[in-house]
C-alpha positions as CSV (number, residue, x, y, z in Angstrom):
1,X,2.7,-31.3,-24.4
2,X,5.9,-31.2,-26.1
3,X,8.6,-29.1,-25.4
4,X,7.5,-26.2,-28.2
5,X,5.0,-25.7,-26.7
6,X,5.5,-22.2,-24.5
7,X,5.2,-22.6,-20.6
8,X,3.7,-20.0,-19.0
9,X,4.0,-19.1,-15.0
10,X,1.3,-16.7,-13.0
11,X,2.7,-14.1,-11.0
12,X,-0.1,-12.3,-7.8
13,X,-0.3,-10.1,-5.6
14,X,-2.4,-10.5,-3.0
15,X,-3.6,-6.8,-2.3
16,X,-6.0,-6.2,0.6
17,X,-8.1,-4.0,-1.9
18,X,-6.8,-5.1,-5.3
19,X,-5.6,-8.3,-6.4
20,X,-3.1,-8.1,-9.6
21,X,-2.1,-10.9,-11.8
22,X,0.4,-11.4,-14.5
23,X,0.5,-14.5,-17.2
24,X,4.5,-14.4,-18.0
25,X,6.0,-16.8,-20.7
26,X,8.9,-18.4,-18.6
27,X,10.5,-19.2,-22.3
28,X,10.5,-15.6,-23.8
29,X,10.6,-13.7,-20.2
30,X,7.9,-11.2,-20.8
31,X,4.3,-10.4,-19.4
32,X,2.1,-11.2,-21.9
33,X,-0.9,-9.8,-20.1
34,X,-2.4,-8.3,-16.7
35,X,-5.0,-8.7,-14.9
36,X,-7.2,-7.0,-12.0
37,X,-10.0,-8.0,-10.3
38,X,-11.2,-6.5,-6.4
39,X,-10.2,-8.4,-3.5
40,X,-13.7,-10.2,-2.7
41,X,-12.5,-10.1,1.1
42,X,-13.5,-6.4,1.4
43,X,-17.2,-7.6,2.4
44,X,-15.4,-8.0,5.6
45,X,-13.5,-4.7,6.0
46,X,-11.7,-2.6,4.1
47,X,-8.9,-3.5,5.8
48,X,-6.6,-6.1,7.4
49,X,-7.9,-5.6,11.3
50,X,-11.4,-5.1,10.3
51,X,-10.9,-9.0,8.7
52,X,-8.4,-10.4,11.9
53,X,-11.9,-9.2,14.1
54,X,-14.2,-10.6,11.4
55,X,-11.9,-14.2,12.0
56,X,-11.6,-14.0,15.4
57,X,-15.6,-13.6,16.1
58,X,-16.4,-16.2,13.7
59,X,-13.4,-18.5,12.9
60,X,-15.1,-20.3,10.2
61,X,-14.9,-17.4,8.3
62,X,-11.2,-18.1,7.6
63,X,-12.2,-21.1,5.6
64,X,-14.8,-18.9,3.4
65,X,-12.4,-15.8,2.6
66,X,-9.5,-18.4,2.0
67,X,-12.2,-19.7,-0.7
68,X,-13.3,-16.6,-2.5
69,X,-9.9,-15.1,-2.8
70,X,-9.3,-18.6,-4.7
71,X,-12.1,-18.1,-7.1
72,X,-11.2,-14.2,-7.3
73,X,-7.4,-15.4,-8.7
74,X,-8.9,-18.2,-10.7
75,X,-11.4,-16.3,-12.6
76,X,-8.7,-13.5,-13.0
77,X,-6.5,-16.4,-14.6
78,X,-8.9,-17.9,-16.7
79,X,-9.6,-14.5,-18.3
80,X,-6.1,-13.8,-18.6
81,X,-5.0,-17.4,-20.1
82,X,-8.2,-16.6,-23.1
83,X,-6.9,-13.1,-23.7
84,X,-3.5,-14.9,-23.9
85,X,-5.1,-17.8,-26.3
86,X,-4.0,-20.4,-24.1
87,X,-5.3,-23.2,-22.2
88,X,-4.6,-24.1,-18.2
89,X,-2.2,-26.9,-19.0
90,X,0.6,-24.9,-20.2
91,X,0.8,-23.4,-16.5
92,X,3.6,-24.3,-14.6
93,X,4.0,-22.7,-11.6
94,X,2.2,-19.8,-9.4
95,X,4.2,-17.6,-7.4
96,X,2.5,-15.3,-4.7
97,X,3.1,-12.1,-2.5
98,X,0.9,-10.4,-0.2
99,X,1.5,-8.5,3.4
100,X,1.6,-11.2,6.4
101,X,-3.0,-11.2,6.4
102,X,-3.4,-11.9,3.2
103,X,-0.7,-14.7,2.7
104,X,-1.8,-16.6,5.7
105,X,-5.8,-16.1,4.3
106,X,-4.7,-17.8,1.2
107,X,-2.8,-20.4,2.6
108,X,-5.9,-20.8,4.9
109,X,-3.4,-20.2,8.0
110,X,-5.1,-18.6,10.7
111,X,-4.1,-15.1,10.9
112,X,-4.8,-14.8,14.6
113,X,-1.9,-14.4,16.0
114,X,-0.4,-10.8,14.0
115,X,-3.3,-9.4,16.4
116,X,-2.2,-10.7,19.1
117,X,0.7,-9.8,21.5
118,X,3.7,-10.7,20.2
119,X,2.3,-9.9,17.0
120,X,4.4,-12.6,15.1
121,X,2.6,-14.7,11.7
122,X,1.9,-18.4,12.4
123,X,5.1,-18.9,9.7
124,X,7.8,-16.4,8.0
125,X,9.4,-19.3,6.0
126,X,8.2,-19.1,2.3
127,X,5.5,-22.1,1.2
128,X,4.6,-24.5,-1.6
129,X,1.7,-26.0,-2.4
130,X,0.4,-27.8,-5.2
131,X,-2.4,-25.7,-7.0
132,X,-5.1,-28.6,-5.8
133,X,-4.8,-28.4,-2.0
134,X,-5.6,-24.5,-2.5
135,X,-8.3,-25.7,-4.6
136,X,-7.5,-24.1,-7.7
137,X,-8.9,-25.6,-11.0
138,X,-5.5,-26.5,-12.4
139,X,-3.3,-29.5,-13.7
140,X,-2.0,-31.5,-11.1
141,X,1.6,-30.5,-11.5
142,X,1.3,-26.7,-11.0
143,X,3.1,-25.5,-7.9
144,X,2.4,-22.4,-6.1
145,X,4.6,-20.5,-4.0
146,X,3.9,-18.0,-1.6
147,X,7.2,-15.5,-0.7
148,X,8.5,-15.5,2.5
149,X,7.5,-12.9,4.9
150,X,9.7,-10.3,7.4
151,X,6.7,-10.1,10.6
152,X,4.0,-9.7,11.0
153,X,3.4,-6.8,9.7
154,X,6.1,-6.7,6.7
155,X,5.2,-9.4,4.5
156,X,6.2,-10.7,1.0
157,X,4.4,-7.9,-0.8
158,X,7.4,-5.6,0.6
159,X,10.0,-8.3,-0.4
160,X,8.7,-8.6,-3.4
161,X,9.4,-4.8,-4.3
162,X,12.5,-4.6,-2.9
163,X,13.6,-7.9,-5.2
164,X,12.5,-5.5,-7.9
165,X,14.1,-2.5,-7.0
166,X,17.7,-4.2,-7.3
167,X,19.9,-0.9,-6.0
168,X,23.3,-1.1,-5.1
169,X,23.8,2.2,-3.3
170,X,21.6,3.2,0.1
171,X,17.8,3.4,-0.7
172,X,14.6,3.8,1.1
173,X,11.5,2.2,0.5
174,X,7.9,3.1,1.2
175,X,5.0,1.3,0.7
176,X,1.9,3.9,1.9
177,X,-0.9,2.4,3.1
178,X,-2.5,1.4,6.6
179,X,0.3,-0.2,8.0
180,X,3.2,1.5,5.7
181,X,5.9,-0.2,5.0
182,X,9.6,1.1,5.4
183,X,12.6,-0.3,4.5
184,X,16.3,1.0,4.7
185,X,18.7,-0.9,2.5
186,X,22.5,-0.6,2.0
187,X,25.3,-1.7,1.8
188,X,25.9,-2.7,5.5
189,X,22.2,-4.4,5.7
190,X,18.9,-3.8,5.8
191,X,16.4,-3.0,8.4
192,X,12.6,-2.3,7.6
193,X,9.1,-2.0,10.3
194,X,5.6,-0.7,9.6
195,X,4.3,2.5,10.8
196,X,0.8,2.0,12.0
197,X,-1.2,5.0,9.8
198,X,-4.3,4.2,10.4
199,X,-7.1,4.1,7.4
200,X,-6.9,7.9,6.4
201,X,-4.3,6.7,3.4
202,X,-7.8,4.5,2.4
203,X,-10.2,7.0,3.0
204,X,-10.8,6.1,6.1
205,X,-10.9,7.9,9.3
206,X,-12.0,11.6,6.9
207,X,-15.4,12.8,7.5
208,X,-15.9,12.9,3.6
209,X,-13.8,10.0,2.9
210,X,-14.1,6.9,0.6
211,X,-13.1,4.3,-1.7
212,X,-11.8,4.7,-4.8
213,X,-15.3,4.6,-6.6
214,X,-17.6,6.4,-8.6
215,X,-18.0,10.0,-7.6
216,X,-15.2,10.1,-5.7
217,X,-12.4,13.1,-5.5
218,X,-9.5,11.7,-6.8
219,X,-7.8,14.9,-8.2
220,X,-7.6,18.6,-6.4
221,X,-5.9,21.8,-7.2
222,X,-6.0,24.7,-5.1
223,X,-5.7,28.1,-6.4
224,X,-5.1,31.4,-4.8
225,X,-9.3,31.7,-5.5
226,X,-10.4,28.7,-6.6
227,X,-10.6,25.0,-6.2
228,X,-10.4,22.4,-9.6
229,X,-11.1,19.2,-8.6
230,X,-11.5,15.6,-10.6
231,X,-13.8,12.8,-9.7
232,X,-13.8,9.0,-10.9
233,X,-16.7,8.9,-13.5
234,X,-16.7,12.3,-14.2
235,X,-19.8,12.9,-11.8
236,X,-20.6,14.6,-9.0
237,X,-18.8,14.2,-5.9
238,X,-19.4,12.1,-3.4
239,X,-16.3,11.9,-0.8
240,X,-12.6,12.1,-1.2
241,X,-10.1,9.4,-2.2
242,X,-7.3,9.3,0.4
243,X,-4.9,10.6,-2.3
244,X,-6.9,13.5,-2.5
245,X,-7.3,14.7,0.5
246,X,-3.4,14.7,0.7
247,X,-3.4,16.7,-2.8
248,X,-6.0,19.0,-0.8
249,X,-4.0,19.3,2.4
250,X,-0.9,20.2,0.6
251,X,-2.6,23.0,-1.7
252,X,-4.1,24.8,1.4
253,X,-0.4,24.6,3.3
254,X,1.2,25.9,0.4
255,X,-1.6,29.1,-0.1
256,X,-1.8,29.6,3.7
257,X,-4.9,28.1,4.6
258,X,-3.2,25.7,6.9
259,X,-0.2,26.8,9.0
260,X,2.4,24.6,9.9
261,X,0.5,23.3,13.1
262,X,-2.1,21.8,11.2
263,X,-4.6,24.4,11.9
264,X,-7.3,26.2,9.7
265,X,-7.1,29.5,9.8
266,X,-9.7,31.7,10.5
267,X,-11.5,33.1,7.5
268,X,-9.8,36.7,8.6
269,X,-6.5,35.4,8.5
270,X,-6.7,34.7,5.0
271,X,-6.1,37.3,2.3
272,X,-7.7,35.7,-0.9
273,X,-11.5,34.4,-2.0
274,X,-10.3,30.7,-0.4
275,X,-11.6,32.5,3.2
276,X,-15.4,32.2,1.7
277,X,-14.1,28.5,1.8
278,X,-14.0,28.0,5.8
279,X,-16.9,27.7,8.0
280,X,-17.4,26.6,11.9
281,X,-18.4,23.0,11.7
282,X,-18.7,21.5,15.8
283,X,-17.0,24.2,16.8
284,X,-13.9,23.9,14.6
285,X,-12.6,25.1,10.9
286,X,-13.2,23.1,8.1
287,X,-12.8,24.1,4.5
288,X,-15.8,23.5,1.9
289,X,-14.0,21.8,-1.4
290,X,-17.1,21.1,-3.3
291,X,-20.7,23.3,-2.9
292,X,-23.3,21.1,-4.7
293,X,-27.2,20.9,-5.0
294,X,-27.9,20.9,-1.5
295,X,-25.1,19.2,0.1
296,X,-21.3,20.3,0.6
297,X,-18.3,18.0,1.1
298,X,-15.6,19.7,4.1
299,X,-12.4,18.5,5.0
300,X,-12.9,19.4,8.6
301,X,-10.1,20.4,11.5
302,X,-10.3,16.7,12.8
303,X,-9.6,15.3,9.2
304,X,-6.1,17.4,9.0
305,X,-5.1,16.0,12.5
306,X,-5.5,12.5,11.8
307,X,-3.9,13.2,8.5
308,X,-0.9,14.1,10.5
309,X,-0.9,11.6,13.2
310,X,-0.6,9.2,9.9
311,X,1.9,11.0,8.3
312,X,4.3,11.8,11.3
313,X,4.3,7.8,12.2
314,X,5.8,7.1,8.9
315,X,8.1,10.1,9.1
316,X,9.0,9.2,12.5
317,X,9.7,5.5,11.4
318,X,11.7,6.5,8.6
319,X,13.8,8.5,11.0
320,X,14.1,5.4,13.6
321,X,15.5,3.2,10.7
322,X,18.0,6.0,9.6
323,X,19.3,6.1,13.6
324,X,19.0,2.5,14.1
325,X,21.6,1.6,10.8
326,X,23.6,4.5,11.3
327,X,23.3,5.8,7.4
328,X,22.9,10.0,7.3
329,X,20.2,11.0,5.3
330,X,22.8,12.7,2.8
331,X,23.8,9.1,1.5
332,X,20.4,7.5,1.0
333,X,20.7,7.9,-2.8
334,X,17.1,7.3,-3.4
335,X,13.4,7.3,-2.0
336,X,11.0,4.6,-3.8
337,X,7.4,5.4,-3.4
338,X,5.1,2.6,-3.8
339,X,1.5,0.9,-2.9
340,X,-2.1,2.4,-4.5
341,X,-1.9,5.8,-2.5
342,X,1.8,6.4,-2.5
343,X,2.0,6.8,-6.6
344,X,-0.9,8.7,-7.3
345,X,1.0,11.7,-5.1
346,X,3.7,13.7,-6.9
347,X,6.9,14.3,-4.7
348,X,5.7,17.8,-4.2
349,X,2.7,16.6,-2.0
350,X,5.0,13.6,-0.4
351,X,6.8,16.3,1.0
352,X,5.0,19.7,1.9
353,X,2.7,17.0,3.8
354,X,5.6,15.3,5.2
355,X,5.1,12.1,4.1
356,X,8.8,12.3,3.2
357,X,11.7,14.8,4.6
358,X,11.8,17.6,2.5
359,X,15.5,17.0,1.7
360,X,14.8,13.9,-0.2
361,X,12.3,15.6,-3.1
362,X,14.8,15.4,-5.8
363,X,15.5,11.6,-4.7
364,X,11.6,10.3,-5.0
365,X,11.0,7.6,-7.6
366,X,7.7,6.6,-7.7
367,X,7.2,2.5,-8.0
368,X,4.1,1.3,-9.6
369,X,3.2,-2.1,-9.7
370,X,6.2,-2.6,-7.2
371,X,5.3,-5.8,-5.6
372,X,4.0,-7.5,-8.4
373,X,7.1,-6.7,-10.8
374,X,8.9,-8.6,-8.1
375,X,7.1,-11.5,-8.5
376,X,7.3,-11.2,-11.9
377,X,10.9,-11.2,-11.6
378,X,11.1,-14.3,-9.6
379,X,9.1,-16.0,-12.5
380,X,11.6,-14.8,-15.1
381,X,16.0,-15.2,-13.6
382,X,17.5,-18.2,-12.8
383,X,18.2,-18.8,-8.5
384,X,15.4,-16.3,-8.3
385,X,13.5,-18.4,-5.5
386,X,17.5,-18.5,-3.4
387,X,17.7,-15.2,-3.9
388,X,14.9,-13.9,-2.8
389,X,14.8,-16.3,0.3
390,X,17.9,-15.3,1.2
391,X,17.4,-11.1,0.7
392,X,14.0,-12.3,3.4
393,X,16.4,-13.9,5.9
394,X,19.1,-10.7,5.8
395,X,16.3,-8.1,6.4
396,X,16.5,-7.1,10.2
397,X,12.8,-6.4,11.6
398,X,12.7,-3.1,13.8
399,X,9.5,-2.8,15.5
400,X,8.2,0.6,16.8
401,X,5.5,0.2,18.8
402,X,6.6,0.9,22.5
403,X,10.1,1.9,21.6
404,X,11.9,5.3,23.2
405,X,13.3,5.9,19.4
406,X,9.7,5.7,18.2
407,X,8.0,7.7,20.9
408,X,11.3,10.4,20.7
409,X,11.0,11.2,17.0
410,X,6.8,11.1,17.1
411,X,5.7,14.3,18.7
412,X,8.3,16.1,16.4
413,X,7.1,15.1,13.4
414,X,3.4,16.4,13.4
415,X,3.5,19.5,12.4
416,X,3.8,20.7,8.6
């Protein structure tokens, strides 16, 4: 190959759900394409824990999922290298970020020991491989490089987005998801921990709930006497997306379905058609969103609570990181949303759920692609790998489980 001839790098992200992948030209600095494919770990959970307890009853298993998340990235390349006209020896390098799980599954690390008390990953320092002893199908001289991680439960993905973020003044990150990342960074340092949410941000945990699929709610928009809603496909529903059911909970707060506690009102309480809506379901209020041919889909009294027990564990992080670094909400110049759930929300339903204080609506940006434009980034500038090692080694780890901050701010963060 002579040295016209363009080199191209492959930036991933290792989502738990979704695996994203970007061919970039190192000589030009662009993206010349995307890619997408479903992370084939999900036949063992949907999420991280279900797949630590898949590897801990059957530690083989590690091997296999290190394996097909391989073949999922090389068959995600390939596709992306003939859209892109080119063949696999003008790769050069592979950079990688993922939370703590994913990274060690790839490296074909055991995991074992984020599950286990201390909770710490087998390694934080980033690694590099050669594309071979991963078992990729590429030229010998192609290096890949996983980011370094925070704990064990912030990982590269989440300093991977803050790379790409690149403010100056005080900013919060979120990253919404199961275990939600939140970091706090300005000028004086940066702190960041996870707030255990549970799977209701996925679906999980709602009585209607599910994947992002066909038939699922992925859009709703209550009315003083109606309810519009939008599935994937076009078709009949079938459950509700996580995002939805936010979209949902924040409708029926806003027309007085839901008071601030988190309870459905009875249907006498409620001056408009909506009160047709709510029915006794086990002894508790739920509200009907979608009346079909001989089924109906609910979001039930239990489904708002362990909406907020999700929601007021972020919140109540985000508070503990404000205390711990000393910085007043008043000079937090912005809020960046990111992860699958967090940017399908608009800041109106981030914060009449209170996902995020009120006071910072004007401040939301929402940050698509967050993770993975970081590791674009670190594919395109010059010292990006220093850089980004050292921005991994100045981030300060604040856990929250078991801490008087934590269990302080909790309780006052539930309700609406």
């Amino acid at each position: 190959m002579d040295e016209k001839t363009p080199r191209y790098s492959v930036a991933v992200d290792l989502g738990t759900t979704t695996i994203a992948l970007s061919l970039v030209c190192t000589r030009s600095k662009k993206v010349v394409v995307r890619e997408f494919t479903e992370n084939p770990q999900r036949r063992w959970g949907s999420d991280v824990i279900s797949r630590l307890s898949a590897i801990e009853g059957e530690p083989s298993l590690l091997k296999t999922m290190q394996e097909v998340t391989v073949s999922a990235c090389q068959s995600a390349m390939d596709r992306a290298f003939k859209r892109a006209g080119i063949n696999r020896g003008c790769i050069s390098a592979i950079h990688c970020a993922g939370n703590p799980v994913m990274e060690h599954i790839f490296l074909g690390i055991s995991p074992l020991s984020i599950a286990r008390v201390p909770y710490r990953p087998a390694f934080r320092k980033a690694k590099r491989l050669t594309a071979g002893e991963l078992g990729f199908d590429l030229p010998a001289h192609v290096v890949v490089y996983t980011f370094p991680l925070v704990s064990g439960f912030v990982g590269g993905d989440a300093v991977a987005s803050l790379f790409a973020i690149r403010e100056k003044e005080a900013h919060i990150l979120v990253d919404i998801g199961t275990n939600s990342e939140i970091i706090l960074s300005f000028h004086r340092g940066i702190y960041a921990t996870s707030a255990p949410a549970g799977s209701v941000f996925e679906g999980g945990q709602i009585s209607c709930g599910m994947q992002p699929l066909r038939g699922a709610i992925d859009g709703v928009e209550v009315t003083e006497d109606s309810v519009r809603l939008h599935t994937i496909g076009d078709v009949a529903p079938r459950g509700i997306t996580g995002s939805a059911l936010a979209e949902a909970i924040a409708g029926l707060i806003e027309h007085g379905i839901i008071d601030r506690t988190g309870r459905i009102k009875d249907p006498e309480e409620i001056p408009t058609n909506l009160a047709v809506r709510v029915k006794r379901i086990g002894g508790k209020n739920a509200f009907c969103v979608f009346r079909g041919a001989g089924y109906e889909l609910f979001i039930t009294q239990d489904d708002v609570r362990a909406f907020q027990l999700a929601k007021a564990s972020i919140r109540a992080g985000t508070e503990v990181l404000l205390e711990r670094a000393g910085v007043e909400k008043r000079q937090v110049e912005r809020v960046y949303v990111t992860g699958s759930f967090g940017v399908r929300l608009s800041a109106g339903v981030l914060t009449t759920t209170g996902i995020v204080d009120s006071g910072f609506r004007e401040r939301i940006e929402f940050f698509e692609e967050g993770a993975l434009r970081g590791v674009e980034h670190s594919l395109m500038e010059e010292d990006a790998i220093e850089r980004i090692e050292a921005l991994a080694d100045r981030i300060k780890y604040v856990p929250l489980s078991g801490t008087r901050a934590f269990e302080r701010e909790f309780p006052g963060e539930i309700n609406f």
